[in-house]
C-alpha positions in Angstrom: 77.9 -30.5 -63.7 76.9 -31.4 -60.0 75.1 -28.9 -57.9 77.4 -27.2 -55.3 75.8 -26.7 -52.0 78.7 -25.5 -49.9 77.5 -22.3 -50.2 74.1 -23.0 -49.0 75.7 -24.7 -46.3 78.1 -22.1 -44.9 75.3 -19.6 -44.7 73.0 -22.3 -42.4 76.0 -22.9 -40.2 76.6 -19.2 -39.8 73.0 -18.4 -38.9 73.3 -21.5 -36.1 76.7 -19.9 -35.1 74.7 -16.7 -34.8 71.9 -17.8 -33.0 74.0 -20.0 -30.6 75.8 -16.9 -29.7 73.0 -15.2 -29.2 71.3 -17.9 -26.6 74.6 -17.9 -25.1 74.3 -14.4 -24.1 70.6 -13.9 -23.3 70.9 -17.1 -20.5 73.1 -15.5 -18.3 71.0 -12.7 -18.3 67.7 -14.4 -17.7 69.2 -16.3 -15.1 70.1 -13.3 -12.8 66.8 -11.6 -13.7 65.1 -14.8 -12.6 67.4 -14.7 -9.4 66.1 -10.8 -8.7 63.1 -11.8 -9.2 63.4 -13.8 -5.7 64.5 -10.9 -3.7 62.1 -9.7 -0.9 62.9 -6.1 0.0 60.5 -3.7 2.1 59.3 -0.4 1.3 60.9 2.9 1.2 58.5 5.2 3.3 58.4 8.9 3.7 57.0 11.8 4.7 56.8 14.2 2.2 54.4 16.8 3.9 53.2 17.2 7.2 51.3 20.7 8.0 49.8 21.4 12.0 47.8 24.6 11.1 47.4 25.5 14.5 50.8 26.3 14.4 50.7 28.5 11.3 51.4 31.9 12.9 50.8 33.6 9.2 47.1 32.6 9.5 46.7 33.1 12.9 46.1 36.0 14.7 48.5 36.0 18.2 45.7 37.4 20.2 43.0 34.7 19.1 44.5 32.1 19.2 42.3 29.2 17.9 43.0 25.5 19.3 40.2 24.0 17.7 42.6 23.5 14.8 43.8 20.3 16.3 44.3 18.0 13.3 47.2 17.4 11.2 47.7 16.7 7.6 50.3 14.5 6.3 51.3 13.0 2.7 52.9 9.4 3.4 54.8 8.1 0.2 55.4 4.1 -0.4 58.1 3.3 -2.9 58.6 -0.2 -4.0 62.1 -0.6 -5.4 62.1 -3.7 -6.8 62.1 -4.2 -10.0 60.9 -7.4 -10.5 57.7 -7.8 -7.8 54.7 -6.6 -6.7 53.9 -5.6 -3.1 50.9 -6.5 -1.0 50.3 -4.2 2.1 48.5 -5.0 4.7 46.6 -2.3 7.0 48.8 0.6 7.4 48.9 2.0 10.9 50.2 5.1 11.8 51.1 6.6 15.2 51.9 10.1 15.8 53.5 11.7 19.0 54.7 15.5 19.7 57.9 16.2 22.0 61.7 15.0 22.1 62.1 11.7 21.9 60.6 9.4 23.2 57.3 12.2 22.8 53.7 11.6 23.8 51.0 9.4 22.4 49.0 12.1 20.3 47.0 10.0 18.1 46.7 7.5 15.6 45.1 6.5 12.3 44.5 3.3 10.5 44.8 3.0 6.6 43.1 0.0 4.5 46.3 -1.8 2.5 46.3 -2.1 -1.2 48.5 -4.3 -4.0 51.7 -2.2 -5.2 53.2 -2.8 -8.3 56.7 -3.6 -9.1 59.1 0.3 -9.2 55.9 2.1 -8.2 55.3 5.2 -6.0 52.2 5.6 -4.0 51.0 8.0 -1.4 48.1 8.3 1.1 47.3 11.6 2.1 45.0 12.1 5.2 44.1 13.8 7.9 44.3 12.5 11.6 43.1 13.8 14.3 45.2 14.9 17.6 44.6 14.8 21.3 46.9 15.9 24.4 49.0 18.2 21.8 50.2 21.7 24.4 49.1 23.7 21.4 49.6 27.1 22.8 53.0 25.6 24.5 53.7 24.8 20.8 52.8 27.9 19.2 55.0 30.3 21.4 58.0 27.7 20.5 57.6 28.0 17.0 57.1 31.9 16.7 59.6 32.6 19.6 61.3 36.0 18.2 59.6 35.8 14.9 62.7 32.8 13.9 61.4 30.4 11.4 64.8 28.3 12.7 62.3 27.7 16.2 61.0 24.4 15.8 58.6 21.3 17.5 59.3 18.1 16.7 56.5 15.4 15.8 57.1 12.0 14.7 55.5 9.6 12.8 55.6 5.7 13.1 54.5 3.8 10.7 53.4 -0.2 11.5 52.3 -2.3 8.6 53.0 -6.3 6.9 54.0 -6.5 3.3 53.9 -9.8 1.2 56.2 -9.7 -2.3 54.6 -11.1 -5.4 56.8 -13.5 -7.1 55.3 -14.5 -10.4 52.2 -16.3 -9.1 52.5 -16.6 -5.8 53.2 -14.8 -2.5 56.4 -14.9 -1.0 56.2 -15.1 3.5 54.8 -12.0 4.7 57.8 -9.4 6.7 56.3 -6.9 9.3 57.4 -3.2 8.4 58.3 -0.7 12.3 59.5 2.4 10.7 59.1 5.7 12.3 60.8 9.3 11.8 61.1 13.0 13.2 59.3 15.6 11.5 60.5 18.9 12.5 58.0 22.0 11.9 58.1 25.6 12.5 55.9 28.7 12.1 54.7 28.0 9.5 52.9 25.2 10.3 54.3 22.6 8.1 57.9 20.5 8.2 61.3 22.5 7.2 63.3 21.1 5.2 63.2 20.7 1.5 63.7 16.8 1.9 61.6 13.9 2.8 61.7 12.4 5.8 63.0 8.9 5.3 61.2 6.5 8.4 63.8 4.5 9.0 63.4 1.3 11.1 61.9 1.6 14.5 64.4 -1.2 16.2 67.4 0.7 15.7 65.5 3.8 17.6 65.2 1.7 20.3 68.5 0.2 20.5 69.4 3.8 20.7 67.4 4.8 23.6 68.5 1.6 25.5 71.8 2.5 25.0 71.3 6.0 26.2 69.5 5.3 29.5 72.3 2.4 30.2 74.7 5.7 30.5 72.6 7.7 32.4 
């Protein structure tokens, strides 16, 4: 009786069906992950605290006032949102100013950059140091009538360059200008329950421009 290998062979050509169905499937999706993995998108930067303690009227005394307290503390967070590449700061330099917009120089502070990787959250938490700040100007804003809705507006800018990793290599270097109003009242540290997104530092100007064009 002669062997019968149809059987044999119906199982090979439904594991090659299989397989090819498979391959079929997994290419599209490695092609558009290899297509992310050419994006080139900046940071996400915010402030998530900021605290002036000269301006913290529950630790202060109203009748000695002390304005040798002139140093803030911030917590800066960098987010890198993509999922496929690493980030490469350079030196992060921050700018701080007090007043309306456009505010006054008040000081400024210079961060060493670092290597980010890819979805990852990092924050730099420092102290800078502040000079031409009307701290008892400041103070009688913020604890005008008690009201912890009285306010003084800082901002932070942030200036920095950031290169994307792409596999082995380094993608062209994009400059980062992002800046943001931080609001804080008596208690000496920024209202709100959210983060202050710094958003990009071109559009503020357009906006002032604009606004002096009208005047």
């Amino acid at each position: 009786m002669p062997y019968d290998n149809d059987g044999g062979s119906n199982i090979w050509c439904a594991a090659v069906c299989e397989l090819t169905v498979r391959w079929l499937l997994l290419i599209p999706v490695l092609f558009i992950c290899f297509c992310l993995s050419f994006q080139n998108h900046k940071p996400l930067c915010h402030v998530v605290d900021f605290y002036a303690p000269a301006l913290d009227t529950y630790s202060i005394n109203n009748n000695n006032y002390n304005i040798n307290n002139t140093f803030v503390f911030f917590d800066l967070k960098l987010e890198n949102v993509m999922p496929f590449n690493g980030l490469l700061y350079g030196d992060l330099n921050l700018t701080f100013s007090y007043g309306d917009p456009p505010g006054r120089k008040i000081g400024s502070l210079g961060l060493p950059g670092f290597y980010q990787r890819m979805r990852k959250t990092a924050h730099r938490r420092d102290v800078a140091n502040t000079r031409g700040v009307p701290w008892a100007d400041a103070f009688a804003s913020v604890s005008k009538n008690g009201s912890s809705s009285s306010v003084v507006v800082f901002r932070v800018d942030l200036e920095t360059e950031v290169r994307s990793k792409c596999y082995f290599w380094y993608m062209k270097k994009q400059r980062v200008m992002v800046g943001g109003d931080v609001r804080v009242g008596n208690t000496g540290v920024q209202v709100g329950d959210v983060a202050v997104l710094l958003k990009s530092a071109a559009a503020r100007m357009r906006f002032h421009v604009s606004k002096i064009e009208t005047l």
